[in-house]
C-alpha positions as CSV (number, residue, x, y, z in Angstrom):
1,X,-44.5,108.6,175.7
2,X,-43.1,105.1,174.6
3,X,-43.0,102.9,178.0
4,X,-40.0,101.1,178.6
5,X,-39.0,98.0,177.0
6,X,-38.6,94.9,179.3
7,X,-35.5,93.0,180.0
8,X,-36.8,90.1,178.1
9,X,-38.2,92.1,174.7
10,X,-34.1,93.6,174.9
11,X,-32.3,90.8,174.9
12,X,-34.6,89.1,172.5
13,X,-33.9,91.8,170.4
14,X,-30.2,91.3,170.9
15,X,-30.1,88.2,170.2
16,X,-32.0,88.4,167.0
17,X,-29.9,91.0,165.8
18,X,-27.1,88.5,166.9
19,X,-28.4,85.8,164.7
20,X,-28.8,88.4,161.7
21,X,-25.8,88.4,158.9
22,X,-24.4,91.0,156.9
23,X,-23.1,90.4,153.2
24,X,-20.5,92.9,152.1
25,X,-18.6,92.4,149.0
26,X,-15.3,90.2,149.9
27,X,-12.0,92.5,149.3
28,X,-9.5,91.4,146.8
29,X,-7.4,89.1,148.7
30,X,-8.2,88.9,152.5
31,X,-6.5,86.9,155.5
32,X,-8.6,83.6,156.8
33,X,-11.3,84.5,158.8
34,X,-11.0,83.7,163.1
35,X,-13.7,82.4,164.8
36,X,-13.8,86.5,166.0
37,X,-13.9,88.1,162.2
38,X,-15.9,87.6,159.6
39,X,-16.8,84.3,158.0
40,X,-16.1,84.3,154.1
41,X,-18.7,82.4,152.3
42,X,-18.2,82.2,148.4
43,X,-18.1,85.9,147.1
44,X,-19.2,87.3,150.0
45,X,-17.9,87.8,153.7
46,X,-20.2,87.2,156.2
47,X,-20.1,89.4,159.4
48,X,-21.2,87.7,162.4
49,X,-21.1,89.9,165.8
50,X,-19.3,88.1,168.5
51,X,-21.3,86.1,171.1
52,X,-21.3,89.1,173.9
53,X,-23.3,91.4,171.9
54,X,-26.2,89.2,173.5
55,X,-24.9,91.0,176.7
56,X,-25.2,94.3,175.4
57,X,-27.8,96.9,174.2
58,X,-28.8,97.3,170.9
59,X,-27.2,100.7,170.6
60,X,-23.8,98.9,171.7
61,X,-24.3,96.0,169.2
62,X,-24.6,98.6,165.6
63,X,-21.3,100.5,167.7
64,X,-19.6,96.9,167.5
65,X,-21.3,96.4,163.9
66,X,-19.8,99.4,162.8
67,X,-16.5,99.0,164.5
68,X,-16.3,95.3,162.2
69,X,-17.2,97.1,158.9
70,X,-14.5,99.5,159.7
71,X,-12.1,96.5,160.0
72,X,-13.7,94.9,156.9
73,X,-13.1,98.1,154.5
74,X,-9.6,98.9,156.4
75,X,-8.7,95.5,155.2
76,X,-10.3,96.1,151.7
77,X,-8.1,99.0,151.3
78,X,-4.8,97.4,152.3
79,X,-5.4,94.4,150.1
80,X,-6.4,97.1,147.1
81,X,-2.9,99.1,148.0
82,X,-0.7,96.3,148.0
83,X,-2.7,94.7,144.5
84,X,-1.8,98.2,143.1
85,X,1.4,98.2,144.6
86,X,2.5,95.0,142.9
87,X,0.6,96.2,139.3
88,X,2.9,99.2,139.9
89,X,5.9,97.0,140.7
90,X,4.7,94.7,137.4
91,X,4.6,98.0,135.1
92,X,8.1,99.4,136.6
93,X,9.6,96.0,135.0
94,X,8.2,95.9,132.1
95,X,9.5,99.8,131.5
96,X,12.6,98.9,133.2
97,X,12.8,95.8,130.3
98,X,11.8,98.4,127.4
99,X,14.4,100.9,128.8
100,X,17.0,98.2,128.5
101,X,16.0,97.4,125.0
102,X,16.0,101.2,124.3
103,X,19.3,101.6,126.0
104,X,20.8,98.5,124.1
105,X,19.0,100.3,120.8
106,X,21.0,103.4,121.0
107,X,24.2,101.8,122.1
108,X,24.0,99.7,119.1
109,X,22.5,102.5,116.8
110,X,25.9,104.9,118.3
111,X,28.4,101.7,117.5
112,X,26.9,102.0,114.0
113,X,27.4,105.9,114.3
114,X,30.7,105.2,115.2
115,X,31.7,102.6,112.7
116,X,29.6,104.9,109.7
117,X,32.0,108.4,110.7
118,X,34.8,105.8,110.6
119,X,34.3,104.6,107.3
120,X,33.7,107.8,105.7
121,X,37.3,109.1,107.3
122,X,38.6,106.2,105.5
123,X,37.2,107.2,102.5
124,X,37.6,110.9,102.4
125,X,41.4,109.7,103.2
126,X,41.5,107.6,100.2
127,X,39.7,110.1,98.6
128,X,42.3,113.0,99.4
129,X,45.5,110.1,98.4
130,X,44.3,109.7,95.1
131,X,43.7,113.6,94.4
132,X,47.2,113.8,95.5
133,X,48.6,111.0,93.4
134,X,46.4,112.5,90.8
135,X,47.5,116.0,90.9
136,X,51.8,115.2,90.8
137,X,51.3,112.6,87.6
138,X,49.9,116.1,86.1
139,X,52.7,117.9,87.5
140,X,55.1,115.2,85.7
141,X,53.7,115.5,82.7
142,X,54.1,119.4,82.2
143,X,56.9,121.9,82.2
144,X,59.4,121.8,84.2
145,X,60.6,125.3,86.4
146,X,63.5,125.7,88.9
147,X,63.2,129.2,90.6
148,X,67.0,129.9,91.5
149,X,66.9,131.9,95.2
150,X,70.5,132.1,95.0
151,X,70.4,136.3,95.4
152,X,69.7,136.0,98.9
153,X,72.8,138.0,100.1
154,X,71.7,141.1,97.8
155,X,68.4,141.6,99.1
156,X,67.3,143.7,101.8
157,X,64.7,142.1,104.7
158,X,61.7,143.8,102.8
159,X,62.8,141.9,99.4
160,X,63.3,138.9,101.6
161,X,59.8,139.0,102.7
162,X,58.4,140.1,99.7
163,X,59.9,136.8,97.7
164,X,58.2,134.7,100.2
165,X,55.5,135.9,99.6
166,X,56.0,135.4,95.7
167,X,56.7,131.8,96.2
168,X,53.2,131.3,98.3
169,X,51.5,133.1,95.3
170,X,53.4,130.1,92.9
171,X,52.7,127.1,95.1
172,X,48.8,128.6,95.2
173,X,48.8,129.2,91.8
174,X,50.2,125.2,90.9
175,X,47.8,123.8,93.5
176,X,45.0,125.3,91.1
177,X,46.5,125.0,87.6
178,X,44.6,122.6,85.1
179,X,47.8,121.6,83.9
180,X,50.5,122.3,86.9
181,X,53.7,122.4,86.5
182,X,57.1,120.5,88.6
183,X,58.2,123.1,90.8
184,X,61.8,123.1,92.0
185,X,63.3,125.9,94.2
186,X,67.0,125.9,94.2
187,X,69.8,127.7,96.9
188,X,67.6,128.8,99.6
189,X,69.2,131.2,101.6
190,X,69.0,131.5,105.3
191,X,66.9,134.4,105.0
192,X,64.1,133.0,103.0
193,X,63.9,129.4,104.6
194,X,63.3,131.4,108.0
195,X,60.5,133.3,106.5
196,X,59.4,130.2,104.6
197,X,59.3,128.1,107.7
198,X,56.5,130.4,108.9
199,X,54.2,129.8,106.8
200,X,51.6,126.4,107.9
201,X,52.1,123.2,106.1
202,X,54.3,124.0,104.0
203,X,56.9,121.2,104.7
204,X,53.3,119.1,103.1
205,X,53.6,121.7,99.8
206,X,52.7,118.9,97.0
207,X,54.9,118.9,93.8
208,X,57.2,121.5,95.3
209,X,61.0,120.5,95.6
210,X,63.2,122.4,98.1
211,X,66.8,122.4,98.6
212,X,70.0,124.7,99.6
213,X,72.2,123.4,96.5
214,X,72.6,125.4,93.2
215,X,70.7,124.1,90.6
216,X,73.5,123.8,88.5
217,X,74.5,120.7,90.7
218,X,71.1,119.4,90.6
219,X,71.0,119.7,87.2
220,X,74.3,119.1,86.3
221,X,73.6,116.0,83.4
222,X,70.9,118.3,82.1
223,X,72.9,121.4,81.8
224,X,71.9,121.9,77.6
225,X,68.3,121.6,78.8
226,X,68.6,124.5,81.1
227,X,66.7,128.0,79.7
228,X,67.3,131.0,82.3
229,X,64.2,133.4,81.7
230,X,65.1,137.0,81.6
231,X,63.8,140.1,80.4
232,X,66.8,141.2,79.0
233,X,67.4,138.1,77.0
234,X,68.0,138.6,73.1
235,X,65.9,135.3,72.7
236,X,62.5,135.6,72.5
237,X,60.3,132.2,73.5
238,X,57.8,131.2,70.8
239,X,56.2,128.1,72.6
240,X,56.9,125.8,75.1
241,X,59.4,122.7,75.1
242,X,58.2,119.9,77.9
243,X,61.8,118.5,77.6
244,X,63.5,121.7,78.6
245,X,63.7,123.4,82.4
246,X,62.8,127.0,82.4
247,X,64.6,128.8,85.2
248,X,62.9,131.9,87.0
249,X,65.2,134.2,89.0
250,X,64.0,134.2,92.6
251,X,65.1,138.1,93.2
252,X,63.0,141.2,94.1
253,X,65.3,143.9,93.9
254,X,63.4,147.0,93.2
255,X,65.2,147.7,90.1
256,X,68.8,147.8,92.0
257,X,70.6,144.8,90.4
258,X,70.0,145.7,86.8
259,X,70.8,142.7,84.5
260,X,71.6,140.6,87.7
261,X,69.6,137.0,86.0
262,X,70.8,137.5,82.8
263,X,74.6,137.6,83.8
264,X,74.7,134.6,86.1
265,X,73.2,133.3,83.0
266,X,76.0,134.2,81.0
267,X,78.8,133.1,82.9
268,X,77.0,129.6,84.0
269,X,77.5,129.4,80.0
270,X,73.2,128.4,79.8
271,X,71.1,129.6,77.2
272,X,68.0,132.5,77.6
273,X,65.3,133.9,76.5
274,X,62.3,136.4,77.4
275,X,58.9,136.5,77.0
276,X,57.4,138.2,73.8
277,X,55.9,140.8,75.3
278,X,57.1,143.4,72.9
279,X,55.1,141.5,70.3
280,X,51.9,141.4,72.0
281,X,51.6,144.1,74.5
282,X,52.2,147.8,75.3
283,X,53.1,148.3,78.9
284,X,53.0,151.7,80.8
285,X,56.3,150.6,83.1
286,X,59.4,148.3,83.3
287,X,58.9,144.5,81.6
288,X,60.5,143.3,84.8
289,X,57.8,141.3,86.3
290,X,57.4,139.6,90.1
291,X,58.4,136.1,90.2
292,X,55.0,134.5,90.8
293,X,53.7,136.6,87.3
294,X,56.5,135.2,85.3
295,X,55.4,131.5,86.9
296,X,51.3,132.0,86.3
297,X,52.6,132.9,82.3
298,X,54.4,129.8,82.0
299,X,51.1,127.9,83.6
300,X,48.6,129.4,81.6
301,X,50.4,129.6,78.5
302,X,50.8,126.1,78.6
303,X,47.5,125.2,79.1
304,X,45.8,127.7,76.4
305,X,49.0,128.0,74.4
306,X,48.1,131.5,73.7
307,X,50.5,134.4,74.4
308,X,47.8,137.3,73.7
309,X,45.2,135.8,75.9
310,X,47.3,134.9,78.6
311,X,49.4,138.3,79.0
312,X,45.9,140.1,79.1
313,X,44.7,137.4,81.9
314,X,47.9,137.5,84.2
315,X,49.4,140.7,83.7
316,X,48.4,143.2,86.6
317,X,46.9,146.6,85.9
318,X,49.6,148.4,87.6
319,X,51.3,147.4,84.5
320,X,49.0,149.3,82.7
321,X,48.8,147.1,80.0
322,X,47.0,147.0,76.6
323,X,46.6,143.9,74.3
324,X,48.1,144.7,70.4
325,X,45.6,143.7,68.1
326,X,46.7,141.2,65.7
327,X,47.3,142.3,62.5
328,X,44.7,142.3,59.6
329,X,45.8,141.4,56.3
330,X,44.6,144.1,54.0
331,X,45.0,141.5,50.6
332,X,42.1,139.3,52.4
């Protein structure tokens, strides 16, 4: 069995270990040292156990050792948080500067959206004036047609409706045409500006005059240059003039006012005439034909110039229609 040790070899002991240093590492940044902590020397921090370790076993001294190398690395720790704290801190403002630049990015990148959409608003404006302006110096330049609604009080409310729809079908038509025409619609009735004024846009309806006053009046100085069409008309019309007005009776009257256009022709004293359908078609039913029909002939005769063609193109099946062939001179 070991013997004791003396009171003397102890505190020897002690004192030696008193005397000894310990070099740990020095933590990143660490407070000055007391007379009571460790002593930094370069690099390195020097631990030095207080003065009454002499006092104490050895046992006691490496509990006090250990209690100042907990301090030391508690200290290490903190010093590492708080660098990492501030390299966290350091980061956060440099994102925080890059999110700025990002957010200033897309705010200028959306002013340029902005001004881009406005500037191509301006030009699909411009774009949509000059198609306008485009389309009524070809309506002045072709024929032009006044469709005379002044048979309002003879119709019923199914004719009524059924005109209005006829006059859609002409402004559609004209809006299309390669070469449109100068529409003017003449004594509009009660009834048919009420079913007019339901249909969208059309107070915007482009080369389309309207008005509540017989076209006589409007046409008063041009009375000689004045052609009612009528299918009951003696005349037939060869070819187009563009310095005469062809009139179109606006009536739908289911057969009912037999020879109704071609009298108010008659007694406004204004000459007639009628297409030459005779002469270049065989039709299954009456020659009296819708209003829109009679406008679409006008339209595409005048841009083909072509009666045949154009009474095989327009005319609708119901007519039961069937071109004549033109004639082949046998002496050839």
């Amino acid at each position: 069995m070991e013997p004791k040790r003396s009171a003397n070899s102890a505190a020897e002991a002690v004192r030696d270990a008193s005397e000894d240093t310990l070099s740990i590492p020095a933590p990143p940044s660490a407070s000055a040292p007391s007379s009571s902590t460790p002593v930094k020397g370069g690099n390195l921090f020097l631990f030095r156990k207080p003065s009454r370790v002499k006092d104490v076993s050895k046992s006691v001294a490496k509990k006090l050792w250990r209690q100042e190398m907990w301090k030391v690395k508690k200290a290490t720790k903190k010093a590492a948080k708080r660098a990492a704290r501030q390299e966290t801190n350091r980061q956060s403002g440099e994102v925080g500067q890059d999110d700025n630049l990002n957010l200033q990015a897309a705010t200028s990148e959306s002013k340029n959206d902005q001004l881009l959409r406005k500037q191509r608003r301006e030009q699909r404006k411009n774009q949509r004036h000059e198609a306008q302006m485009a389309f009524l110096r070809r309506c002045e330049e072709g024929a032009r047609v006044v469709i005379d609604c002044g048979f309002d009080s003879h119709m019923t409310e199914k004719e009524l409706k059924s005109l209005g729809q006829q006059l859609m079908y002409v402004y559609a038509s004209n809006k299309r045409a390669l070469a449109p025409c100068t529409v003017h619609i003449a004594e509009l009735g009660a009834g048919i500006q009420q079913r007019l004024s339901c249909v969208a846009g059309v107070q915007n309806w482009q080369g389309f005059n309207r008005e509540t006053r017989p076209f006589m009046e409007t046409y008063a100085a041009e009375r000689d240059k004045l052609v009612y069409l009528t299918s009951d008309s003696p005349n037939v019309l060869t070819q187009l003039d563009p310095g005469l007005i062809y009139v179109i009776g606006g009536i739908v009257d289911r057969n009912r006012l037999k020879h109704a256009t071609y009298n108010k022709a008659l007694a406004q004293g204004i000459a007639t005439a009628r297409f030459p359908l005779r002469e270049h078609v065989q039709l299954g039913s009456s020659p009296v034909l819708a209003v829109n029909h009679v406008f679409d002939i006008l339209l595409e005769f005048q841009y083909t110039n072509d009666w045949r063609a154009t009474f095989a193109k327009v005319l609708p099946n119901r007519k039961s229609v069937k071109v004549n062939e033109p004639a082949v001179n046998k002496d050839s």
